[in-house]
N, C-alpha and C positions, 0 to 999 in steps of 0.2 A: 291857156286852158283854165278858166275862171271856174269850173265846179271843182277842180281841184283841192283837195287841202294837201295846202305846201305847208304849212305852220306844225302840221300832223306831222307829214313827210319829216321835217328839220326836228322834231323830237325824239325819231328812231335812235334807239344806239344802235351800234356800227355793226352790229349783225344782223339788226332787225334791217337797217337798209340794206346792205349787200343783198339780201333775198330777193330783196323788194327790185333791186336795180337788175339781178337774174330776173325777175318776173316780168319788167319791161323791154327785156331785151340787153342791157348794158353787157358787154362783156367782161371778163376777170375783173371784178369787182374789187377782189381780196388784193387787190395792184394799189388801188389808188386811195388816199384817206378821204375821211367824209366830208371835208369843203368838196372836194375833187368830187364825188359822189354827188353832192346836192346839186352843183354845178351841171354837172351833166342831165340829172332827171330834168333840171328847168329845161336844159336847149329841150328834152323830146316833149315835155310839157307843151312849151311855146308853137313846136313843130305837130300838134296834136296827133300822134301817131300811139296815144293808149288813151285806153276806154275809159273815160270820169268813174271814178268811183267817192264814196261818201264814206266821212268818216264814223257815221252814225247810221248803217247801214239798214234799211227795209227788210222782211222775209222775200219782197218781190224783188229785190236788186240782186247783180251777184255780190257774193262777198268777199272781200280778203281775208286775212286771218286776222291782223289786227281790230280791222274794224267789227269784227266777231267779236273780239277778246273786251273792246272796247266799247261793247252797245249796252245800254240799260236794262233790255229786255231778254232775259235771261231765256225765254222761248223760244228763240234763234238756234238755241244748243239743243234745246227738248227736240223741235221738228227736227234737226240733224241726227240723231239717237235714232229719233222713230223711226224714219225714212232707212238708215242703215241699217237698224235692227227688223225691218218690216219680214223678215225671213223664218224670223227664228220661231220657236214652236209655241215658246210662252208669247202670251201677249203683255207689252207693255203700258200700264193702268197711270196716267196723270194720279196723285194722290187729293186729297183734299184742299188744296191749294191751288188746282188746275195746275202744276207740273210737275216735274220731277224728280225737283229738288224738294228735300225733307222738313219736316217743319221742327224746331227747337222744342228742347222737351225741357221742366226747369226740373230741380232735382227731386221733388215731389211728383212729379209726372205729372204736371200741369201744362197742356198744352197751349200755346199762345196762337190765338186764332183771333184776326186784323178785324174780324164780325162780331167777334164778340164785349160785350161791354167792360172782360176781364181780360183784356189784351195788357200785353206790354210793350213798352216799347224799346226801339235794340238799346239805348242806353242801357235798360237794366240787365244788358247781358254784358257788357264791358269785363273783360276778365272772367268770368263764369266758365266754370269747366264743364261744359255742357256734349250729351249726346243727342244726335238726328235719330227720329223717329225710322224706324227701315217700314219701308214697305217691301211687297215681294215680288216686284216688278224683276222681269229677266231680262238681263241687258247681252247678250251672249258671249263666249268666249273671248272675244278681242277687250273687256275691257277687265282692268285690274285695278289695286287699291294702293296705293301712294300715300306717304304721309313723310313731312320736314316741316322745317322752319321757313314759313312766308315772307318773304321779297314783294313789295310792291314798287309796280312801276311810277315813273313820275305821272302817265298815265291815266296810273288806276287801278287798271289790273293787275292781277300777283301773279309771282315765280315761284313756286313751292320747290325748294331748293330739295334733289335727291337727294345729296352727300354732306350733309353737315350744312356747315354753314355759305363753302364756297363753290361759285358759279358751276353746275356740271350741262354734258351735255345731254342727260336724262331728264333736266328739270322737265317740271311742266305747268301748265298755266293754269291759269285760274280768272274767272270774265270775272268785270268789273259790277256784274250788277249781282256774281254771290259776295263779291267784297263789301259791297251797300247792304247786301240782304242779312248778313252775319255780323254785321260791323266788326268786320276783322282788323286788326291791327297789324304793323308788319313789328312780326318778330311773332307772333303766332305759333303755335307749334299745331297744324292742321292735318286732318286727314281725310282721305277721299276717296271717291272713285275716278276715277281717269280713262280715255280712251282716246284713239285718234280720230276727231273731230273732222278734218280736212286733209287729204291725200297729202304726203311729203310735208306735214306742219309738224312739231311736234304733240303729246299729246296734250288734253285739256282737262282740269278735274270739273265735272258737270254737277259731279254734288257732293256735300260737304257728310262725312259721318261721325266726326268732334272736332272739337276745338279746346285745347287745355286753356288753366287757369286758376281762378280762385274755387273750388270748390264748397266752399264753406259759404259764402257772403254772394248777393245780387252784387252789390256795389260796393267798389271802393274806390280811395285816394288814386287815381292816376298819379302816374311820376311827373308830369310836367305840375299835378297842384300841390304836390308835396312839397313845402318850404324847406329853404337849405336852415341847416341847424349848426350849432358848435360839434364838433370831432367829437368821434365819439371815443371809448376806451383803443386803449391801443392794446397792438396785436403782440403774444406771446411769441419769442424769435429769442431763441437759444442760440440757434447755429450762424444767425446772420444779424449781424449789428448793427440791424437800421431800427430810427426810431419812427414808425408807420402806426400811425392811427387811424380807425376806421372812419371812411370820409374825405380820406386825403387824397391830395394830387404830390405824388412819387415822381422825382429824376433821378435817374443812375446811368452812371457811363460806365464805360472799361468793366462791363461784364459777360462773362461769355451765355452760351446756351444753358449749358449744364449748369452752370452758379444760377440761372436764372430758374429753371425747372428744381433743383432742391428749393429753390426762395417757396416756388408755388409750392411745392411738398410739404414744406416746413407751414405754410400759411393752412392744407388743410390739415395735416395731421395734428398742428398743435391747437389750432384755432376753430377748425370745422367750420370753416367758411370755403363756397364754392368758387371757386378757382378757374377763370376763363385766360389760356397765354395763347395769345396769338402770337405763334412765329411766322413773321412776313419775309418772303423770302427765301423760303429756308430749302436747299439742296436736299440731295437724297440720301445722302447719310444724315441728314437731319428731319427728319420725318419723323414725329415721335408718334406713341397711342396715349390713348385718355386713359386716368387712371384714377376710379374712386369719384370722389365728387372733384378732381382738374379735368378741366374740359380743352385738350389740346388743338388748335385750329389751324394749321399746317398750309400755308398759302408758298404753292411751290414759287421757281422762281421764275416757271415760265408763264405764268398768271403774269396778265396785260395789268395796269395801272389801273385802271376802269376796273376793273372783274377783283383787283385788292381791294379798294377803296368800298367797294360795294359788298365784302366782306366784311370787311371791320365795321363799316354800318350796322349790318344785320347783326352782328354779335352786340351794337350797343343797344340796338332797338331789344334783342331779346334781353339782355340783362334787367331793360328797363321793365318788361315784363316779368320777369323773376322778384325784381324790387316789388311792382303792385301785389306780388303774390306771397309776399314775407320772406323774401330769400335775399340773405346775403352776399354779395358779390365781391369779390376782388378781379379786376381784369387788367390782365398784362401784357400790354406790348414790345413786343422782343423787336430789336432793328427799329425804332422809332424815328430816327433820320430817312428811313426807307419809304416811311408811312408819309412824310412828310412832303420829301422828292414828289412819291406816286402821285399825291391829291393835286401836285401840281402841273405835273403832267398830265393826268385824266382832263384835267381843265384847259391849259395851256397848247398842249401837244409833243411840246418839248421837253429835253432835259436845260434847262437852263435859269439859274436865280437872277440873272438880270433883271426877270421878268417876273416878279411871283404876282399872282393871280391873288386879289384878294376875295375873292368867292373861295378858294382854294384854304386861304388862309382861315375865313369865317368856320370855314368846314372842320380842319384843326383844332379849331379853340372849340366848337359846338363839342366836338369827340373829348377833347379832354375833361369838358363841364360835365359830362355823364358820371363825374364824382361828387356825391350826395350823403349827407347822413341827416336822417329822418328821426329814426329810433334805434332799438338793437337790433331788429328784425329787418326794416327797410332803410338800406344803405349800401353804397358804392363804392368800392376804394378803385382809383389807378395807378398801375405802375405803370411807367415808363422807359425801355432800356435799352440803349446804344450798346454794341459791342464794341468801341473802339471811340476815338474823340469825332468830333462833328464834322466832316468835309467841312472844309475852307469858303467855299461859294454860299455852302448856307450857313454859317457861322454869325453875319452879322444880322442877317434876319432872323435867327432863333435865338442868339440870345437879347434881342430886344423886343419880339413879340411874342413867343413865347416859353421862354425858359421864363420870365418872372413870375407865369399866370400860377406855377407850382407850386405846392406847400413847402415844400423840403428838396434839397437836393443833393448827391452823393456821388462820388467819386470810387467806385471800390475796391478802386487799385491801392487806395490810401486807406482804408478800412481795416486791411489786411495787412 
């Protein structure tokens, strides 16, 4: 089946195909893992027994959802609106842009219009904490407003996460061509309007009404052109005996939950720096709430390897967002042997360090590098913290590839 895109198909993650293999017919999906899935769409591929579809789908084609999610022409979504909304009493008005997504307003209410000789361009909205113009088009009853932290896929297009940071099954999407049209970044904190686009898909936000950020400045230093600097002062810690300087890369073993959650308490209450602990892993007596400027991230334990890993992403991508907007970060990872396992599994499929994946590994070190210090203002600290010594199996691969990359390291059964 040569109109096919298999290359598309082999980028799904494992949900996105299981749908996709109910849609051709495959039975109990949720059985087989995804070689076993790919596998199979090629035999009904080869045996042409489903309809070519494109992955850059026409308004005259039918459409899947992805190739929706994934088309350049964000008018795809408008005719979808109109056609479903063609009932309702208000009529819905394209805006000044021919559709019905809003146009960026800068903080003087300067409208950016592509016709005009005082346009701008999305560069100088990088970071900008910007609101969409409403117009007063009536979209009816089924749709609603949504707003989290955006996910974008390998794709293109975004997950605007309902629940915090980690995977829910409320997320909802977001096309790749308001991701181009807003130059969104993932780690975003977006808001929208949303509706259900396609029978049984989930919903899609069709238009953008802000996007946080620097409210002060058009432009500034992204995190990736911010040079790494000397460490910066170090952090006031009465109750716990580590020497941590802002900037730094932290190892600690032999600490529990609670010793870790005073560390973050003690880091904002004395230091007033915002505090991000991801506990990965963590049971249901260990479910904590966020408190003050600690931002608790509670990745249960029955969260897939894939669905962690894509967590702790999104918490580094937003950090990095917080950095371009003058905000100081400390992020802590509780169970960091866990984090470790998962990346490798997510990649691998297994549990096993016979075999570590060094995409997996690259992935590791990229997460631990998200420790920066800029100035007083823009900088990153991480911690890192085992509750217990290393499993055996991964023992000699972390302490040669990554236990040296640390600033410091601590024991804190020897502490005490």
């Amino acid at each position: 089946m040569n109109g096919y895109n298999l290359e598309y198909i082999q980028k799904l993650r494992i949900h996105e195909l299981r749908d996709f293999a109910r849609s051709i017919g495959i039975s109990s999906p949720t059985t087989l893992k995804k070689e076993e899935l790919i596998d199979k769409i090629k035999d009904i591929m080869s045996s042409n027994e489903i309809t070519i579809i494109n992955e850059k789908s026409s308004t005259q084609e039918p459409l899947d959802f992805f190739s929706l999610l994934t088309s350049p022409n964000s008018n795809l979504i408008n005719e979808l609106i109109i056609k479903s909304s063609k009932n309702d009493k208000n009529e819905i008005k394209p805006n000044e842009n021919g559709d019905l997504s809003n146009t960026l307003v800068m903080k003087k209410s300067t409208l950016i219009n592509p016709n005009t000789p005082y346009a701008y361009s999305s560069n100088d909205f990088i970071g900008l904490n910007f609101n969409v113009r409403q117009n007063q088009a009536s979209y009816g009853k089924e749709v609603s407003e949504v707003e989290g932290y955006l996910d974008i896929h390998e794709n293109g297009y975004g997950i605007v996460r309902y629940r915090g940071f980690v995977p829910d099954s409320r997320d909802v999407y977001l096309t790749l061509a308001l991701v181009k049209k807003y130059n969104l970044k993932k780690g975003d904190y977006v808001k929208g309007k949303v509706k259900y686009i396609l029978e049984n898909k989930p919903k899609v936000m069709f238009e953008i009404i802000s996007v946080d950020g620097n409210p002060d400045t058009k432009k500034f230093l992204s995190y990736d052109n911010c040079s790494y600097k000397k460490l910066g002062k170090k952090f006031y810690l009465e109750k716990n005996n580590f020497d941590i300087q802002r900037g730094d890369r932290i190892f600690i073993k032999n600490m529990s939950i609670s010793e870790a959650l005073d560390l973050g308490y003690e880091l904002v209450d004395e230091n007033g720096v915002n505090v991000k602990l991801i506990n990965i892993k963590s049971r249901p007596e260990e479910i904590f709430e966020s408190h003050q400027k600690m931002e608790i991230i509670n990745i249960p334990f029955n969260k897939t390897e894939i669905e962690t890993v894509e967590t702790v992403n999104l918490v580094i991508e937003r950090t990095k967002r917080e950095f371009e907007n003058n905000k100081p970060n400390v992020i802590i990872i509780y169970n960091f042997n866990e984090f470790i396992r998962m990346s490798n599994v997510a990649i691998e499929g297994f549990y096993s360090f016979e075999k570590f994946n060094a995409k997996a590994i690259n992935q590791i070190v990229n997460t631990m590098y998200i420790a920066k210090y800029f100035d007083d203002f823009k900088n990153i600290t991480l911690i890192c913290i085992d509750n217990a010594e290393m499993p055996m199996d991964m023992k000699p691969l972390v302490e040669s590839e990554l236990l040296p990359l640390f600033n410091k390291q601590y024991n804190n059964a020897k502490i005490k």
